[in-house]
C-alpha positions as CSV (number, residue, x, y, z in Angstrom):
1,X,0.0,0.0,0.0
2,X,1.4,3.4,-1.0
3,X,2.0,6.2,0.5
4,X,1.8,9.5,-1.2
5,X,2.8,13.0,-1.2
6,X,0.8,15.1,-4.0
7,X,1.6,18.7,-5.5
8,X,0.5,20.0,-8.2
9,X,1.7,22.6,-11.3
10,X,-0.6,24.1,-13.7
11,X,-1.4,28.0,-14.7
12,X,1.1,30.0,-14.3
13,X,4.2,27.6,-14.6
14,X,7.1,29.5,-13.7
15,X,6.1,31.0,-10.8
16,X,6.3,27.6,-9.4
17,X,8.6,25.4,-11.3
18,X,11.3,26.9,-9.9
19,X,10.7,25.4,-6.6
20,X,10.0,22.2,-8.3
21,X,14.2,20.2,-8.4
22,X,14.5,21.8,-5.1
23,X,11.2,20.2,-3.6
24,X,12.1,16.8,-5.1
25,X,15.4,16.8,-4.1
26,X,14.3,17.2,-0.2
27,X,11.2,14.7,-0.3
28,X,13.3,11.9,-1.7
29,X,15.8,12.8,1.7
30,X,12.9,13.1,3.6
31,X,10.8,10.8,2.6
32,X,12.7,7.9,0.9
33,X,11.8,5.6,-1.4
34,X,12.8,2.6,0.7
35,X,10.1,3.7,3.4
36,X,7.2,2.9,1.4
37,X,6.7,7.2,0.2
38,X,6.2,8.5,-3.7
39,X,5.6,11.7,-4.7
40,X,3.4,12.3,-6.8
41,X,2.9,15.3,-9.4
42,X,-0.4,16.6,-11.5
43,X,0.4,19.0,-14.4
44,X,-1.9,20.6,-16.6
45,X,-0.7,21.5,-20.7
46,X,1.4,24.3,-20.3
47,X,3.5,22.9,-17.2
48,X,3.7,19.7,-19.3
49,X,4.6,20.6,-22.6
50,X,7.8,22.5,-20.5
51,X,10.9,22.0,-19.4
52,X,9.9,20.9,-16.1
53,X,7.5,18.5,-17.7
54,X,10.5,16.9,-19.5
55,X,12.3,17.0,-16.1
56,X,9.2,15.0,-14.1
57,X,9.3,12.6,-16.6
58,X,13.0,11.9,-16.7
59,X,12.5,11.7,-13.0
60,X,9.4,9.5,-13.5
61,X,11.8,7.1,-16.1
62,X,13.9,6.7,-13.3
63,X,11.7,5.8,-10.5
64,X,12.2,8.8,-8.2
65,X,8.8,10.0,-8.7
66,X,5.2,9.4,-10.3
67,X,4.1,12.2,-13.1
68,X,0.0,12.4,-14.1
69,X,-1.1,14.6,-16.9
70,X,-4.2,16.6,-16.0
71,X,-4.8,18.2,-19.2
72,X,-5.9,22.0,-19.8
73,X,-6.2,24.1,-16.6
74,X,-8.8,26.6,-18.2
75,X,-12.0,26.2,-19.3
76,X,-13.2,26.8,-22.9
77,X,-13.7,31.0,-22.3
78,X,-9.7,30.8,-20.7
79,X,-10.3,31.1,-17.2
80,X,-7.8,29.6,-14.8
81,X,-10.0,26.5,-12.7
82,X,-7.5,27.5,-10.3
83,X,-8.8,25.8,-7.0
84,X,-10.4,23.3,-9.1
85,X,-6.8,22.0,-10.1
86,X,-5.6,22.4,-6.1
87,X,-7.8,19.5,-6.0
88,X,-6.0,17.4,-8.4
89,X,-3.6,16.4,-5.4
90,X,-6.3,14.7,-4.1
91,X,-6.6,11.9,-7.0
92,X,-4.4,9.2,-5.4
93,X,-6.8,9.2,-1.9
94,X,-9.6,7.5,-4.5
95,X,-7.0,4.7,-5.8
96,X,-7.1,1.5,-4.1
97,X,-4.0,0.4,-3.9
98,X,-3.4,3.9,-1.9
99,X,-3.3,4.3,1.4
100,X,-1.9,7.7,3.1
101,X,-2.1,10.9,1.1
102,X,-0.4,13.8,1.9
103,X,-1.7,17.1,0.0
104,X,1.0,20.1,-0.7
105,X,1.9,23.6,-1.8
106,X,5.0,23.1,-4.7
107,X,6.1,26.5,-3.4
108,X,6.5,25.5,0.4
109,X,9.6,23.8,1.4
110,X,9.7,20.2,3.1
111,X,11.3,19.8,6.7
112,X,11.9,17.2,9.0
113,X,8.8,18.4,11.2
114,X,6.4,17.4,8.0
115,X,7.6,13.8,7.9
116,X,6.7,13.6,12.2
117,X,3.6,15.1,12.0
118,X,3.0,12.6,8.5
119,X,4.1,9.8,11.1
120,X,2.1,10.8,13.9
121,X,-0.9,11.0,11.8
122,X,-0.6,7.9,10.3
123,X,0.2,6.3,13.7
124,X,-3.4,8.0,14.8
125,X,-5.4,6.2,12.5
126,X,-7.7,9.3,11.9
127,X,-9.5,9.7,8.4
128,X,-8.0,13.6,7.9
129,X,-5.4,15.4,8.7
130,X,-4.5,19.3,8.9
131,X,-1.5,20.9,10.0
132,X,-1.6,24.8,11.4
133,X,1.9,26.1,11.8
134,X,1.2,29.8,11.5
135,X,-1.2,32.0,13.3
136,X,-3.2,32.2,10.3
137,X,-3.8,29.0,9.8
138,X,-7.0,27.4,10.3
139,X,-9.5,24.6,9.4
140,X,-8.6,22.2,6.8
141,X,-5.7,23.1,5.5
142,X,-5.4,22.8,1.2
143,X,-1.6,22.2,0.8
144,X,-0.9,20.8,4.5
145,X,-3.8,18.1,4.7
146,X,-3.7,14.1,5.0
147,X,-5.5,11.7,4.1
148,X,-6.1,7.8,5.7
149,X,-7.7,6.7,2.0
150,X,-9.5,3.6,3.1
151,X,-10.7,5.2,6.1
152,X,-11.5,8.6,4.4
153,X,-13.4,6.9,1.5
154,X,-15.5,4.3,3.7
155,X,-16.5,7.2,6.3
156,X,-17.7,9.6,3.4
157,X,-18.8,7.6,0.7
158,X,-16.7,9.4,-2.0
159,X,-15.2,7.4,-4.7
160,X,-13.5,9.6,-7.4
161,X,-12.2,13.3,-7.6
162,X,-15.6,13.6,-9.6
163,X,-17.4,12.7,-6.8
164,X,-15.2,15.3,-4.9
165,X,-15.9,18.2,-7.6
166,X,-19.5,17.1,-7.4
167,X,-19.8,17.7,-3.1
168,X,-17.7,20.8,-3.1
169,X,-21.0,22.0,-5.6
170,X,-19.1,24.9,-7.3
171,X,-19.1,26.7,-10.6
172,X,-16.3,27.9,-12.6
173,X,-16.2,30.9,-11.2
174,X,-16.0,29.7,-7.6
175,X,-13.5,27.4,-9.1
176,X,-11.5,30.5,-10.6
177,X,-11.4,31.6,-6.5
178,X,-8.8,31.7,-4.3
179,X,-9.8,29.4,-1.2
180,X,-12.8,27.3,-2.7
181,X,-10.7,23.8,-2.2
182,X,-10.4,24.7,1.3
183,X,-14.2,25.8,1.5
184,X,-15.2,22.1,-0.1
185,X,-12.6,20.2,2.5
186,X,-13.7,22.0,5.7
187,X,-17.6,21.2,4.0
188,X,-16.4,17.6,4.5
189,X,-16.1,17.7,8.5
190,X,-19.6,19.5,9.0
191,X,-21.6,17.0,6.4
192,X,-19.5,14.0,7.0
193,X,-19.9,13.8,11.2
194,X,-18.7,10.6,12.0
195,X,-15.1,11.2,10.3
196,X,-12.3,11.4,12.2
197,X,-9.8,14.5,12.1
198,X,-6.3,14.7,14.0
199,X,-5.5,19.0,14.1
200,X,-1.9,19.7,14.4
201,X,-2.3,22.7,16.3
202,X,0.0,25.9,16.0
203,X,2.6,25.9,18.6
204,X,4.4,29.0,18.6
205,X,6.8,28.2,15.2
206,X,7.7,31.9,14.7
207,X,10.3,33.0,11.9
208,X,11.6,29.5,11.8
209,X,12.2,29.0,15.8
210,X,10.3,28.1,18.2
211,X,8.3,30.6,20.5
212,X,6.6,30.8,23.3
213,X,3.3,31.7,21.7
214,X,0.3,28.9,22.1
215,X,-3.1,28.2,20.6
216,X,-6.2,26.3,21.8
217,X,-7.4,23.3,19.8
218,X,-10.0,24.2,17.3
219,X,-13.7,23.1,17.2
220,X,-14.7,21.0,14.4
221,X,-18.7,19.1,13.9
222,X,-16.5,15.9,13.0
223,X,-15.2,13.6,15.9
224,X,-11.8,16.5,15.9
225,X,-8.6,15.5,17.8
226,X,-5.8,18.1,18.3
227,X,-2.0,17.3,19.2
228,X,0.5,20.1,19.3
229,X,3.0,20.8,16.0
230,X,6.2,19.4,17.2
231,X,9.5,21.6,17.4
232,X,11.4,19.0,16.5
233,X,11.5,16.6,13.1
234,X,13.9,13.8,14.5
235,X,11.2,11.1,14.0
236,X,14.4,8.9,13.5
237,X,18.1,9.9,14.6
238,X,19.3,6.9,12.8
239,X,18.5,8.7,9.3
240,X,19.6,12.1,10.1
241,X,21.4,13.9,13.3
242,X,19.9,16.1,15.5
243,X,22.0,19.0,14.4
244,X,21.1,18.3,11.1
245,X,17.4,18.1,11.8
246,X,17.3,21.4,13.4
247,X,19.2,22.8,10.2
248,X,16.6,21.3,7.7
249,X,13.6,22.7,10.1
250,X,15.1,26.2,9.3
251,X,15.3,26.4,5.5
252,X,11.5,27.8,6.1
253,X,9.5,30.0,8.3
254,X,7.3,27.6,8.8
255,X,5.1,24.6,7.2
256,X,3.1,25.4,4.3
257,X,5.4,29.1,3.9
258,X,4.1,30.0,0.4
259,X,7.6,31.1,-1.0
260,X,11.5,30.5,0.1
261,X,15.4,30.5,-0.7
262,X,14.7,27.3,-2.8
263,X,18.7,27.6,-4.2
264,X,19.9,27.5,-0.4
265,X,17.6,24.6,0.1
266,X,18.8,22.7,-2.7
267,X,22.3,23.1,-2.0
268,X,21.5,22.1,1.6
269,X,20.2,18.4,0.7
270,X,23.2,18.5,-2.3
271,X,25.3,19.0,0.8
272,X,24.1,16.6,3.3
273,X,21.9,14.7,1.7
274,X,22.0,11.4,-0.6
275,X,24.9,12.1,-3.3
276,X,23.4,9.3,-5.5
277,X,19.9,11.2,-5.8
278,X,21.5,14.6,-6.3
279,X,22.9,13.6,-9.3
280,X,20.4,12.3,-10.6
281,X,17.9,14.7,-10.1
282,X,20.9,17.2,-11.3
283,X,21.0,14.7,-15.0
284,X,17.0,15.2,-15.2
285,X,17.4,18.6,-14.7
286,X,20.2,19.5,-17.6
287,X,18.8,16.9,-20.5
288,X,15.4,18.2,-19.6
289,X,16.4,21.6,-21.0
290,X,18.2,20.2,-23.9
Protein backbone atom coordinates (compact mmCIF):
# COMPACT_ATOMS: atom_id res chain seq x y z
CA UNK A 1 0.00 0.00 0.00
CA UNK A 2 1.44 3.36 -1.04
CA UNK A 3 2.04 6.22 0.55
CA UNK A 4 1.83 9.52 -1.24
CA UNK A 5 2.76 12.98 -1.20
CA UNK A 6 0.77 15.06 -4.02
CA UNK A 7 1.62 18.65 -5.53
CA UNK A 8 0.48 20.01 -8.25
CA UNK A 9 1.70 22.61 -11.27
CA UNK A 10 -0.59 24.15 -13.73
CA UNK A 11 -1.37 27.96 -14.72
CA UNK A 12 1.06 30.05 -14.34
CA UNK A 13 4.22 27.56 -14.64
CA UNK A 14 7.09 29.52 -13.67
CA UNK A 15 6.14 31.05 -10.77
CA UNK A 16 6.28 27.57 -9.42
CA UNK A 17 8.60 25.39 -11.29
CA UNK A 18 11.33 26.94 -9.85
CA UNK A 19 10.70 25.40 -6.64
CA UNK A 20 9.95 22.17 -8.27
CA UNK A 21 14.18 20.15 -8.36
CA UNK A 22 14.47 21.80 -5.05
CA UNK A 23 11.18 20.24 -3.63
CA UNK A 24 12.09 16.77 -5.12
CA UNK A 25 15.43 16.77 -4.14
CA UNK A 26 14.26 17.24 -0.19
CA UNK A 27 11.21 14.75 -0.27
CA UNK A 28 13.30 11.93 -1.65
CA UNK A 29 15.81 12.79 1.73
CA UNK A 30 12.87 13.10 3.61
CA UNK A 31 10.77 10.81 2.63
CA UNK A 32 12.68 7.86 0.88
CA UNK A 33 11.79 5.56 -1.41
CA UNK A 34 12.78 2.63 0.66
CA UNK A 35 10.08 3.67 3.41
CA UNK A 36 7.15 2.92 1.39
CA UNK A 37 6.71 7.20 0.19
CA UNK A 38 6.23 8.48 -3.66
CA UNK A 39 5.64 11.73 -4.73
CA UNK A 40 3.42 12.29 -6.81
CA UNK A 41 2.87 15.33 -9.40
CA UNK A 42 -0.36 16.62 -11.48
CA UNK A 43 0.44 18.98 -14.40
CA UNK A 44 -1.89 20.58 -16.58
CA UNK A 45 -0.68 21.53 -20.69
CA UNK A 46 1.41 24.29 -20.32
CA UNK A 47 3.54 22.90 -17.17
CA UNK A 48 3.66 19.65 -19.33
CA UNK A 49 4.61 20.59 -22.58
CA UNK A 50 7.82 22.50 -20.52
CA UNK A 51 10.93 21.99 -19.35
CA UNK A 52 9.93 20.88 -16.15
CA UNK A 53 7.48 18.54 -17.70
CA UNK A 54 10.48 16.90 -19.49
CA UNK A 55 12.33 16.96 -16.11
CA UNK A 56 9.21 15.02 -14.15
CA UNK A 57 9.34 12.65 -16.62
CA UNK A 58 13.02 11.90 -16.69
CA UNK A 59 12.47 11.65 -13.03
CA UNK A 60 9.39 9.47 -13.45
CA UNK A 61 11.83 7.05 -16.07
CA UNK A 62 13.93 6.71 -13.27
CA UNK A 63 11.69 5.80 -10.48
CA UNK A 64 12.22 8.77 -8.19
CA UNK A 65 8.80 10.02 -8.74
CA UNK A 66 5.15 9.39 -10.29
CA UNK A 67 4.12 12.16 -13.12
CA UNK A 68 -0.05 12.39 -14.10
CA UNK A 69 -1.09 14.65 -16.89
CA UNK A 70 -4.23 16.57 -16.02
CA UNK A 71 -4.84 18.24 -19.21
CA UNK A 72 -5.88 22.04 -19.83
CA UNK A 73 -6.19 24.13 -16.63
CA UNK A 74 -8.77 26.61 -18.18
CA UNK A 75 -12.04 26.24 -19.31
CA UNK A 76 -13.15 26.82 -22.89
CA UNK A 77 -13.71 30.98 -22.26
CA UNK A 78 -9.65 30.76 -20.72
CA UNK A 79 -10.29 31.12 -17.22
CA UNK A 80 -7.79 29.59 -14.84
CA UNK A 81 -10.00 26.52 -12.69
CA UNK A 82 -7.45 27.46 -10.29
CA UNK A 83 -8.80 25.77 -7.01
CA UNK A 84 -10.36 23.27 -9.07
CA UNK A 85 -6.83 21.99 -10.06
CA UNK A 86 -5.63 22.40 -6.14
CA UNK A 87 -7.83 19.47 -6.04
CA UNK A 88 -6.02 17.38 -8.35
CA UNK A 89 -3.59 16.43 -5.40
CA UNK A 90 -6.26 14.71 -4.06
CA UNK A 91 -6.61 11.93 -7.01
CA UNK A 92 -4.36 9.19 -5.39
CA UNK A 93 -6.82 9.23 -1.91
CA UNK A 94 -9.57 7.47 -4.46
CA UNK A 95 -6.99 4.72 -5.78
CA UNK A 96 -7.14 1.48 -4.06
CA UNK A 97 -3.96 0.37 -3.90
CA UNK A 98 -3.35 3.91 -1.95
CA UNK A 99 -3.25 4.27 1.42
CA UNK A 100 -1.94 7.68 3.09
CA UNK A 101 -2.09 10.86 1.11
CA UNK A 102 -0.35 13.81 1.89
CA UNK A 103 -1.71 17.06 0.00
CA UNK A 104 1.03 20.05 -0.75
CA UNK A 105 1.94 23.59 -1.82
CA UNK A 106 5.00 23.05 -4.66
CA UNK A 107 6.12 26.47 -3.44
CA UNK A 108 6.47 25.47 0.42
CA UNK A 109 9.62 23.83 1.44
CA UNK A 110 9.65 20.20 3.10
CA UNK A 111 11.26 19.76 6.67
CA UNK A 112 11.93 17.19 8.95
CA UNK A 113 8.81 18.39 11.25
CA UNK A 114 6.41 17.41 8.02
CA UNK A 115 7.58 13.83 7.85
CA UNK A 116 6.73 13.56 12.21
CA UNK A 117 3.64 15.12 11.97
CA UNK A 118 2.97 12.58 8.52
CA UNK A 119 4.14 9.83 11.11
CA UNK A 120 2.13 10.78 13.90
CA UNK A 121 -0.93 11.04 11.77
CA UNK A 122 -0.57 7.93 10.29
CA UNK A 123 0.24 6.30 13.71
CA UNK A 124 -3.36 8.04 14.82
CA UNK A 125 -5.40 6.19 12.47
CA UNK A 126 -7.69 9.26 11.94
CA UNK A 127 -9.48 9.74 8.43
CA UNK A 128 -7.99 13.64 7.90
CA UNK A 129 -5.43 15.42 8.69
CA UNK A 130 -4.46 19.28 8.85
CA UNK A 131 -1.50 20.93 9.96
CA UNK A 132 -1.58 24.82 11.40
CA UNK A 133 1.95 26.12 11.77
CA UNK A 134 1.21 29.82 11.46
CA UNK A 135 -1.23 32.05 13.32
CA UNK A 136 -3.16 32.24 10.29
CA UNK A 137 -3.80 29.01 9.77
CA UNK A 138 -7.02 27.43 10.30
CA UNK A 139 -9.52 24.63 9.45
CA UNK A 140 -8.65 22.17 6.77
CA UNK A 141 -5.66 23.07 5.47
CA UNK A 142 -5.44 22.75 1.17
CA UNK A 143 -1.63 22.24 0.84
CA UNK A 144 -0.94 20.83 4.49
CA UNK A 145 -3.81 18.14 4.73
CA UNK A 146 -3.71 14.10 4.98
CA UNK A 147 -5.50 11.65 4.14
CA UNK A 148 -6.13 7.84 5.66
CA UNK A 149 -7.67 6.70 2.02
CA UNK A 150 -9.47 3.63 3.06
CA UNK A 151 -10.75 5.20 6.13
CA UNK A 152 -11.55 8.58 4.35
CA UNK A 153 -13.40 6.90 1.49
CA UNK A 154 -15.49 4.28 3.68
CA UNK A 155 -16.53 7.21 6.26
CA UNK A 156 -17.68 9.62 3.41
CA UNK A 157 -18.83 7.61 0.73
CA UNK A 158 -16.65 9.41 -2.03
CA UNK A 159 -15.23 7.45 -4.74
CA UNK A 160 -13.49 9.58 -7.36
CA UNK A 161 -12.24 13.31 -7.59
CA UNK A 162 -15.56 13.55 -9.62
CA UNK A 163 -17.37 12.69 -6.84
CA UNK A 164 -15.24 15.31 -4.89
CA UNK A 165 -15.88 18.19 -7.59
CA UNK A 166 -19.50 17.07 -7.37
CA UNK A 167 -19.80 17.67 -3.14
CA UNK A 168 -17.74 20.78 -3.15
CA UNK A 169 -20.98 22.04 -5.63
CA UNK A 170 -19.06 24.89 -7.34
CA UNK A 171 -19.11 26.74 -10.59
CA UNK A 172 -16.33 27.91 -12.65
CA UNK A 173 -16.20 30.86 -11.22
CA UNK A 174 -16.02 29.68 -7.60
CA UNK A 175 -13.47 27.43 -9.08
CA UNK A 176 -11.54 30.46 -10.57
CA UNK A 177 -11.40 31.61 -6.51
CA UNK A 178 -8.79 31.75 -4.28
CA UNK A 179 -9.76 29.37 -1.23
CA UNK A 180 -12.77 27.31 -2.71
CA UNK A 181 -10.67 23.80 -2.18
CA UNK A 182 -10.39 24.72 1.32
CA UNK A 183 -14.16 25.79 1.50
CA UNK A 184 -15.25 22.05 -0.11
CA UNK A 185 -12.59 20.16 2.49
CA UNK A 186 -13.72 22.04 5.67
CA UNK A 187 -17.60 21.21 4.04
CA UNK A 188 -16.44 17.60 4.55
CA UNK A 189 -16.08 17.71 8.47
CA UNK A 190 -19.55 19.55 8.97
CA UNK A 191 -21.55 16.98 6.37
CA UNK A 192 -19.47 14.01 6.99
CA UNK A 193 -19.89 13.84 11.16
CA UNK A 194 -18.72 10.61 12.01
CA UNK A 195 -15.07 11.24 10.27
CA UNK A 196 -12.27 11.38 12.20
CA UNK A 197 -9.80 14.54 12.14
CA UNK A 198 -6.30 14.73 14.00
CA UNK A 199 -5.52 19.02 14.11
CA UNK A 200 -1.88 19.70 14.45
CA UNK A 201 -2.32 22.71 16.27
CA UNK A 202 -0.05 25.86 16.03
CA UNK A 203 2.65 25.86 18.64
CA UNK A 204 4.40 29.02 18.58
CA UNK A 205 6.75 28.23 15.24
CA UNK A 206 7.72 31.88 14.67
CA UNK A 207 10.33 33.04 11.87
CA UNK A 208 11.64 29.51 11.81
CA UNK A 209 12.20 28.96 15.80
CA UNK A 210 10.32 28.11 18.18
CA UNK A 211 8.34 30.60 20.50
CA UNK A 212 6.59 30.79 23.29
CA UNK A 213 3.28 31.67 21.66
CA UNK A 214 0.33 28.93 22.09
CA UNK A 215 -3.07 28.15 20.55
CA UNK A 216 -6.23 26.34 21.80
CA UNK A 217 -7.36 23.29 19.83
CA UNK A 218 -9.99 24.24 17.30
CA UNK A 219 -13.69 23.10 17.21
CA UNK A 220 -14.73 20.99 14.43
CA UNK A 221 -18.66 19.13 13.86
CA UNK A 222 -16.51 15.92 13.01
CA UNK A 223 -15.16 13.64 15.88
CA UNK A 224 -11.81 16.46 15.94
CA UNK A 225 -8.64 15.52 17.81
CA UNK A 226 -5.83 18.09 18.30
CA UNK A 227 -1.96 17.32 19.17
CA UNK A 228 0.45 20.13 19.26
CA UNK A 229 2.97 20.76 16.02
CA UNK A 230 6.19 19.42 17.18
CA UNK A 231 9.51 21.57 17.41
CA UNK A 232 11.44 18.98 16.50
CA UNK A 233 11.52 16.57 13.14
CA UNK A 234 13.92 13.80 14.52
CA UNK A 235 11.25 11.13 13.96
CA UNK A 236 14.39 8.91 13.48
CA UNK A 237 18.10 9.88 14.59
CA UNK A 238 19.34 6.87 12.79
CA UNK A 239 18.52 8.70 9.32
CA UNK A 240 19.58 12.12 10.09
CA UNK A 241 21.37 13.92 13.25
CA UNK A 242 19.89 16.08 15.52
CA UNK A 243 22.04 19.00 14.44
CA UNK A 244 21.07 18.27 11.07
CA UNK A 245 17.38 18.13 11.77
CA UNK A 246 17.26 21.41 13.38
CA UNK A 247 19.19 22.82 10.15
CA UNK A 248 16.60 21.26 7.73
CA UNK A 249 13.63 22.70 10.12
CA UNK A 250 15.08 26.22 9.29
CA UNK A 251 15.28 26.44 5.46
CA UNK A 252 11.49 27.85 6.12
CA UNK A 253 9.51 30.02 8.28
CA UNK A 254 7.26 27.59 8.84
CA UNK A 255 5.08 24.57 7.16
CA UNK A 256 3.13 25.45 4.34
CA UNK A 257 5.44 29.08 3.87
CA UNK A 258 4.14 29.99 0.38
CA UNK A 259 7.56 31.15 -1.04
CA UNK A 260 11.47 30.49 0.06
CA UNK A 261 15.35 30.49 -0.66
CA UNK A 262 14.70 27.27 -2.78
CA UNK A 263 18.72 27.59 -4.25
CA UNK A 264 19.85 27.49 -0.40
CA UNK A 265 17.61 24.58 0.12
CA UNK A 266 18.84 22.66 -2.71
CA UNK A 267 22.29 23.08 -2.04
CA UNK A 268 21.53 22.07 1.55
CA UNK A 269 20.23 18.37 0.66
CA UNK A 270 23.17 18.53 -2.35
CA UNK A 271 25.33 19.01 0.79
CA UNK A 272 24.06 16.57 3.34
CA UNK A 273 21.95 14.67 1.68
CA UNK A 274 22.03 11.37 -0.65
CA UNK A 275 24.87 12.10 -3.26
CA UNK A 276 23.36 9.33 -5.52
CA UNK A 277 19.89 11.19 -5.81
CA UNK A 278 21.51 14.57 -6.34
CA UNK A 279 22.91 13.62 -9.25
CA UNK A 280 20.40 12.33 -10.61
CA UNK A 281 17.88 14.66 -10.05
CA UNK A 282 20.86 17.20 -11.27
CA UNK A 283 21.02 14.70 -14.97
CA UNK A 284 17.00 15.21 -15.16
CA UNK A 285 17.42 18.57 -14.69
CA UNK A 286 20.24 19.54 -17.63
CA UNK A 287 18.76 16.87 -20.50
CA UNK A 288 15.37 18.19 -19.62
CA UNK A 289 16.37 21.61 -20.99
CA UNK A 290 18.17 20.22 -23.85
Amino acid sequence: MKRIVSIALFGDGDKYAQYFYAFVLAHLNLFPLRDGWTLRVYMDDTAANGAVGRGARRLEHEGLIEYRYMGPSRNASGKLLLTKCMLWRCAPVFEEDVEYVFCRDLDAAPMPRDRAVCEQFIASKAALHTVHDNLAHAGVMGGLCGFYAPEFRKLTGLRSLEDLYAFGNKRDDDWALHGTDQMVLNKMTQVFRLMTLLEHRFNGWTEGRPSAHRREASAYECVGYSTPMVDSGRWDQKIYAPLLCATADRLANHLGAAGYDHAAARKFWEMHGDEALAKVVRDCEEKSRA
